[in-house]
C-alpha positions in Angstrom: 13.5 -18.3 -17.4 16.0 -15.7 -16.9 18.0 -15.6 -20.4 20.5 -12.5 -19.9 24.3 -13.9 -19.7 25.2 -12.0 -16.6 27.7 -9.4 -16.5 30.4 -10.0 -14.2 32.8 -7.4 -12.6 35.8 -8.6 -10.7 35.6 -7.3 -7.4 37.6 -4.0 -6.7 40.1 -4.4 -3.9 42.5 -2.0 -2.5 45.3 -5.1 -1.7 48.4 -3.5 -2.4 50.2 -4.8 -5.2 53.6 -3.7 -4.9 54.4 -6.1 -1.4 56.0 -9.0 -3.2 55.0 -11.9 -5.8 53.5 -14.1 -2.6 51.5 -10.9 -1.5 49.8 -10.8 -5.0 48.6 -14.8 -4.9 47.3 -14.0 -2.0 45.1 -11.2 -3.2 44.3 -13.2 -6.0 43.4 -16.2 -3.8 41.0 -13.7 -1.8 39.3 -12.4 -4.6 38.8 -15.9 -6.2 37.1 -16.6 -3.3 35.3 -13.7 -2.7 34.0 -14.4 -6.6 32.7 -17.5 -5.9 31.0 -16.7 -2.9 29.1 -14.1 -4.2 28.4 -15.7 -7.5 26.7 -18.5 -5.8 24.8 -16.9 -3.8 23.4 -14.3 -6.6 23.3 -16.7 -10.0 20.7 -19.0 -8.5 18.4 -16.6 -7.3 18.9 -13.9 -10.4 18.0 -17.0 -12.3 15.1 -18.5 -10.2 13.0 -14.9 -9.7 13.8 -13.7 -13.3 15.7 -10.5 -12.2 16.9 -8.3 -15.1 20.2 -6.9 -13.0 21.7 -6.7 -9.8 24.7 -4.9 -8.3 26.4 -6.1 -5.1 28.9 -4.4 -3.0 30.7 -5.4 -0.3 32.7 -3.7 2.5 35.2 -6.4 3.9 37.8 -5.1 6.8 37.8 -1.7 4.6 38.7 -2.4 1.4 35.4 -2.5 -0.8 34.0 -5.5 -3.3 31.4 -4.6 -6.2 29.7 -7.4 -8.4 27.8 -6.5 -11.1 25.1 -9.1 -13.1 22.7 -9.0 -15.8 21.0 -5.7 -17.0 20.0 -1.7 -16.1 17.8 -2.3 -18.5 16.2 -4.8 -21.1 15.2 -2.1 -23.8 18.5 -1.1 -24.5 20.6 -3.9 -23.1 22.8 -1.2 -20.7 24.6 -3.7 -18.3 24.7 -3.1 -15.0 27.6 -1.2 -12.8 28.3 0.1 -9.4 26.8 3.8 -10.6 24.0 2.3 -11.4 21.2 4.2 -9.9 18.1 1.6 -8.5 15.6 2.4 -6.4 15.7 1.2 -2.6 12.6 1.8 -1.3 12.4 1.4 2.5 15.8 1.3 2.7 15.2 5.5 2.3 13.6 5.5 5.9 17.2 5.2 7.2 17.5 8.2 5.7 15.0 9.9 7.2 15.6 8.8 10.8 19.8 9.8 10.3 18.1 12.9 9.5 16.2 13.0 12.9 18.8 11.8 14.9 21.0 14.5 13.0 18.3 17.7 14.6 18.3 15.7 17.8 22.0 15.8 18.4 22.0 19.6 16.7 19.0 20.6 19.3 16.8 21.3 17.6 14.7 18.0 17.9 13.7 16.4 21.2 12.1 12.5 20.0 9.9 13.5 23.3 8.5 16.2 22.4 4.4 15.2 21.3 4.2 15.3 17.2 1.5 18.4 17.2 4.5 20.7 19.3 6.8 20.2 16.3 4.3 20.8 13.7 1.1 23.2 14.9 -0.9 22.3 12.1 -1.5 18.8 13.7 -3.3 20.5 17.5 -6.0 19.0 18.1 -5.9 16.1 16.8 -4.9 12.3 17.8 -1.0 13.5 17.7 -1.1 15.7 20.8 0.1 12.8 22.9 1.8 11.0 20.2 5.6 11.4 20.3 8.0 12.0 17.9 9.6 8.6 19.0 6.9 6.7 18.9 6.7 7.8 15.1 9.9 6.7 14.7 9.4 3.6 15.9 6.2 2.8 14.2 4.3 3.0 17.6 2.1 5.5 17.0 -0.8 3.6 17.7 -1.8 1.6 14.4 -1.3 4.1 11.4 -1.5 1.6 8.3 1.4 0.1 6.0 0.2 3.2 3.0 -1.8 6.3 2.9 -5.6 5.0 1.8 -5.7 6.7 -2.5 -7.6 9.6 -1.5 -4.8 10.8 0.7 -2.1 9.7 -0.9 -0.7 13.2 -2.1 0.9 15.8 -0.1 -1.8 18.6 0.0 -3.7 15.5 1.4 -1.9 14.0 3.7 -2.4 16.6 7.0 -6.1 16.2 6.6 -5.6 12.7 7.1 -3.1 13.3 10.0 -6.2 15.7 11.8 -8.8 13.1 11.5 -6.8 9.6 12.1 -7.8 7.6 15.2 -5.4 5.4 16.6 -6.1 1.8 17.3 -4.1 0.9 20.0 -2.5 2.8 22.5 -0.1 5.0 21.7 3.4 3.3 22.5 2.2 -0.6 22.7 2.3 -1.9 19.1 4.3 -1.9 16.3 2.3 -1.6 13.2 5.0 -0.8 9.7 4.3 2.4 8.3 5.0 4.7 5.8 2.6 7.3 7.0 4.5 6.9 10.4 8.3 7.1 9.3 7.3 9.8 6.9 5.5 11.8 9.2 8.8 11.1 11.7 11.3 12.4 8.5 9.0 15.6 7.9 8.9 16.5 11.5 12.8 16.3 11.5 13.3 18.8 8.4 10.5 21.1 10.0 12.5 21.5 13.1 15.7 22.6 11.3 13.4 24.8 9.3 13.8 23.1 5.9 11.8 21.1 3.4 12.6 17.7 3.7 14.3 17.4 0.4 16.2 20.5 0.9 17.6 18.9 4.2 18.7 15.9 3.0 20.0 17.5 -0.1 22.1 19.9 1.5 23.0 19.0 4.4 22.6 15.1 5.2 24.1 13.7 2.1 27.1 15.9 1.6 27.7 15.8 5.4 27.9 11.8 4.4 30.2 12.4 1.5 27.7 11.0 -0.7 27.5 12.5 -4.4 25.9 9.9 -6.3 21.8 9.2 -4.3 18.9 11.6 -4.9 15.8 12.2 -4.1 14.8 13.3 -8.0 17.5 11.9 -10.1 18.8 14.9 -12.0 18.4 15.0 -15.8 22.4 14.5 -16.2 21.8 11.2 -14.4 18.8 9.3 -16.0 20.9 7.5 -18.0 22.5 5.6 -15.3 18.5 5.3 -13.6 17.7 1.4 -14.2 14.9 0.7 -15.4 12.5 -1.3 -13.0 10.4 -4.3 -13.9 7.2 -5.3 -12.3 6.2 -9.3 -10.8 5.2 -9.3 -14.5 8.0 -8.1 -15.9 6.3 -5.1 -17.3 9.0 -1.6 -17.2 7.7 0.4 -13.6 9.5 2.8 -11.7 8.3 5.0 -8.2 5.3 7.4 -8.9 4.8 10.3 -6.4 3.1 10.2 -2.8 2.6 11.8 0.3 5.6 11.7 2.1 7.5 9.6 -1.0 10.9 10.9 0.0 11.1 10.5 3.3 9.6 6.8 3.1 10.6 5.7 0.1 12.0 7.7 -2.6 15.6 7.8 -2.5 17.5 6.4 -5.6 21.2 5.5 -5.1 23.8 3.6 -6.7 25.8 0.3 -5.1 28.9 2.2 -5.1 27.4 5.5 -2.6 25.0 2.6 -0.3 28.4 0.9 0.5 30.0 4.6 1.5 26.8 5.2 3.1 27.1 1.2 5.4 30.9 2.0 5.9 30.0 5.5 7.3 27.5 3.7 10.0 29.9 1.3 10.7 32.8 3.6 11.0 31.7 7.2 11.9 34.5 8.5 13.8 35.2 10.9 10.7 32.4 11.9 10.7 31.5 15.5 12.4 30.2 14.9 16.2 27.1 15.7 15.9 26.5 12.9 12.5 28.5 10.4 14.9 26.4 10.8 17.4 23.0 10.9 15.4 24.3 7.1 13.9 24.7 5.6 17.4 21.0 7.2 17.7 19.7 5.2 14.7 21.5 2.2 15.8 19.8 2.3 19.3 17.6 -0.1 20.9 14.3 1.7 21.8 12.5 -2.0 22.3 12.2 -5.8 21.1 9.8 -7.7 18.9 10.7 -10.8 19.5 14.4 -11.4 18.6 14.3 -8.3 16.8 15.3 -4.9 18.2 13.8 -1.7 16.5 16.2 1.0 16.0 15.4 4.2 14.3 14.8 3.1 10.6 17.3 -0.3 11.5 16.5 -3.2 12.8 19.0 -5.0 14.7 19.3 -8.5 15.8 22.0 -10.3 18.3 24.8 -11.6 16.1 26.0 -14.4 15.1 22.5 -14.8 14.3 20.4 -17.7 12.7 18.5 -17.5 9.3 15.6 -18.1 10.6 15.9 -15.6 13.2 16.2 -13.1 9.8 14.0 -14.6 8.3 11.3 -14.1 11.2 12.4 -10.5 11.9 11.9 -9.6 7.9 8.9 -11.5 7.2 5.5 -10.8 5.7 4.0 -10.6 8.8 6.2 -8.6 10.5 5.3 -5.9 7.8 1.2 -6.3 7.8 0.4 -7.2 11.3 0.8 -5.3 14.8 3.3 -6.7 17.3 3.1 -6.2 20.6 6.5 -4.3 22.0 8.6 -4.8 25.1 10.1 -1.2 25.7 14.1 -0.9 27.1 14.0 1.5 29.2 16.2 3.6 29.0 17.3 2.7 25.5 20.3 0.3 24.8 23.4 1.1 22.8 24.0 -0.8 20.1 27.0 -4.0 20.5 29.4 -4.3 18.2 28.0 -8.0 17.6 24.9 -7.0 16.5 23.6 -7.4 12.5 21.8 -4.4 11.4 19.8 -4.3 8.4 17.3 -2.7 6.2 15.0 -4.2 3.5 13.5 -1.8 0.8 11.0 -2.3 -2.3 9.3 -0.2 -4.9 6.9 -1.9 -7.6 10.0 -2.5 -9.5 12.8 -2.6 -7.1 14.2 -4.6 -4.4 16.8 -3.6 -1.7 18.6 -5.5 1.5 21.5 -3.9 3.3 23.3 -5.6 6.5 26.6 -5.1 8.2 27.7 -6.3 11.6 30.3 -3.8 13.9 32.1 -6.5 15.3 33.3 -8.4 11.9 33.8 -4.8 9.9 31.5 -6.4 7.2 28.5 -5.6 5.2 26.9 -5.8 2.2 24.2 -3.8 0.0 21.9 -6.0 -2.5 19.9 -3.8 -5.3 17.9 -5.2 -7.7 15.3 -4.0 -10.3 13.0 -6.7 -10.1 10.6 -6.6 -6.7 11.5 -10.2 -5.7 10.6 -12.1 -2.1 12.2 -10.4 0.8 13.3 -14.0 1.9 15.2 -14.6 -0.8 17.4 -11.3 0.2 17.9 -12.4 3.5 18.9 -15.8 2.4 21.9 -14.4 0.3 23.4 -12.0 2.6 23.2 -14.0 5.4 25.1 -16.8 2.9 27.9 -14.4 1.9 28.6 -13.1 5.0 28.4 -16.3 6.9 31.1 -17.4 4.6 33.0 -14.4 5.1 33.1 -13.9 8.8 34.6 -17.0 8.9 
């Protein structure tokens, strides 16, 4: 049984103060709510899977909410905050494809153009006539969920590239990959003539006004780096891979994820070219049953049911190819549309949501890998309750 006493934060809210005594009771009345929303949504589930700590932020009509429980870490009982750093997994591949979408709208990247154009190395093999879309979009033709161990390391990884046969034809399934979105992320940085982490490091994240997520979490900042915990509870964190940061590997706090779901729900400050690399990610390129596969988002009609979620995130979703209906061309994203992410590392689990058309969204960090489900469950709970 989960045995931590939870550390609660009140929520931060920008509700101006100096309006009047009846202005005030009002803010407080919000926030009371907003408290007990969140807290019985999170409590029961913290409780349930045994998670150590979570952190929850909200962005609600532009002011921002952070809720902070339990533990960074059980060693040395450091509570959880909104700069806490946690891992988020797949979450990272949103990244990677806002990367993308960044050298398509600078020219320097045509999602057309066949993978072996933008990186020579790769002639000659199965990625001739595999585009970088099609990477993007996990249609490659069947690469799996993770590298097989022998190629699992970056010297490795092109050799694998050179003598992977597809499956399916290129452009019909969906099969979820790492080796896919990672290969998609690398091809990105190569056409802007950069390593991938120098790319993101200095020029994604600072273009996104974000100071506090990293690829390799400087020394000056493992302090605030929770500590993940295993199924079994035993202390885990990310190890090194082939293509780890662009798949997987970026490590954030609550407080920068919500600036990071407020910039994709408000871009217009953002430089042109950023603004129109989001509307890229958010893009329909085709459906999977009621889901609609973005670049690195997913996307689903909204208001949408639980179960619809629950179908769009599930298990086999993730481990078993799906026959796609292409949109042709490719749809713009409503403003009624939920968009989300789920993420996980052997000690971590992520969910991020937010839906246009309400100015609402929500980031979930853990660091305890629990069932995807159960992430789904609570967003779609507290959000319900406060699109009301």
């Amino acid at each position: 049984m989960f045995n931590h006493p939870l550390a609660r934060l009140a929520s931060y809210s920008a509700f101006a103060v100096f309006f009047g005594a009846s202005h005030c009771v009002a803010a407080t009345e919000s926030d009371d709510r907003l408290n007990a929303v969140v807290n019985a949504a999170i409590e029961p589930v913290m409780q349930k899977q045994n998670i150590p700590g979570m952190a929850v932020a909200i962005t609600l009509n532009g002011q921002r909410h952070y809720f902070n429980y339990g533990l960074a870490s059980k060693a040395d009982q450091k509570p959880v905050s909104k700069d806490t750093l946690f891992e988020i997994g797949s979450v990272s591949k949103t990244f990677a494809t806002t990367l993308a979408a960044y050298a398509v709208a600078s020219g320097k990247l045509s999602l057309s153009d066949n993978a072996s154009q933008v990186w020579p190395e790769l002639r000659g093999s199965a990625f001739d006539t595999i585009s970088v879309l099609q990477l993007g979009t996990y249609t490659a033709g069947g690469l799996p969920l993770q590298f097989p161990p022998e190629a699992d390391h970056q010297d490795k990884m092109l050799g694998y590239f050179k003598h992977w046969t597809p499956v399916y034809a290129a452009g019909t399934h969906r099969q979820y990959s790492n080796p896919s979105l990672g290969l998609f992320g690398y091809l990105a940085a190569t056409s802007m003539g950069q390593p991938f982490d120098e790319a993101m490091e200095k020029t994604l994240l600072p273009k996104l006004g974000l100071q506090h997520t990293f690829l390799h979490v400087p020394s000056d900042q493992m302090g605030l780096y929770a500590q993940g915990y295993s199924k079994d509870d035993k202390p885990v964190r990310v190890t090194p891979g082939a293509l780890d940061s662009e798949a997987y590997g970026v490590k954030t706090s609550a407080a920068d994820l919500l600036r990071y779901v407020e910039a994709n729900l408000k871009p217009m400050a953002l430089e042109k070219p950023l603004q129109q690399a989001i509307a890229l990610t958010h893009a329909g390129y085709y459906t999977v049953g009621g889901m609609t596969q973005g670049l690195g988002w997913e996307r689903y009609n909204y208001p949408v049911s639980l179960d619809t979620l629950l179908t769009g995130n599930s298990t086999e979703m993730t481990m078993q190819a799906q026959k796609v209906q292409w949109l042709n061309p490719q749809q713009p994203a409503p403003d009624a549309a939920w968009i989300n992410k789920t993420g996980s590392t052997g000690g971590f689990g992520a969910y991020v949501a937010f839906v246009p058309a309400k100015d609402i969204g929500i980031v979930i960090l853990a660091n305890k890998n629990y069932p995807n489900p159960e992430r789904i469950k609570i967003a779609h709970q507290i959000l319900s309750a406060l699109a009301e």
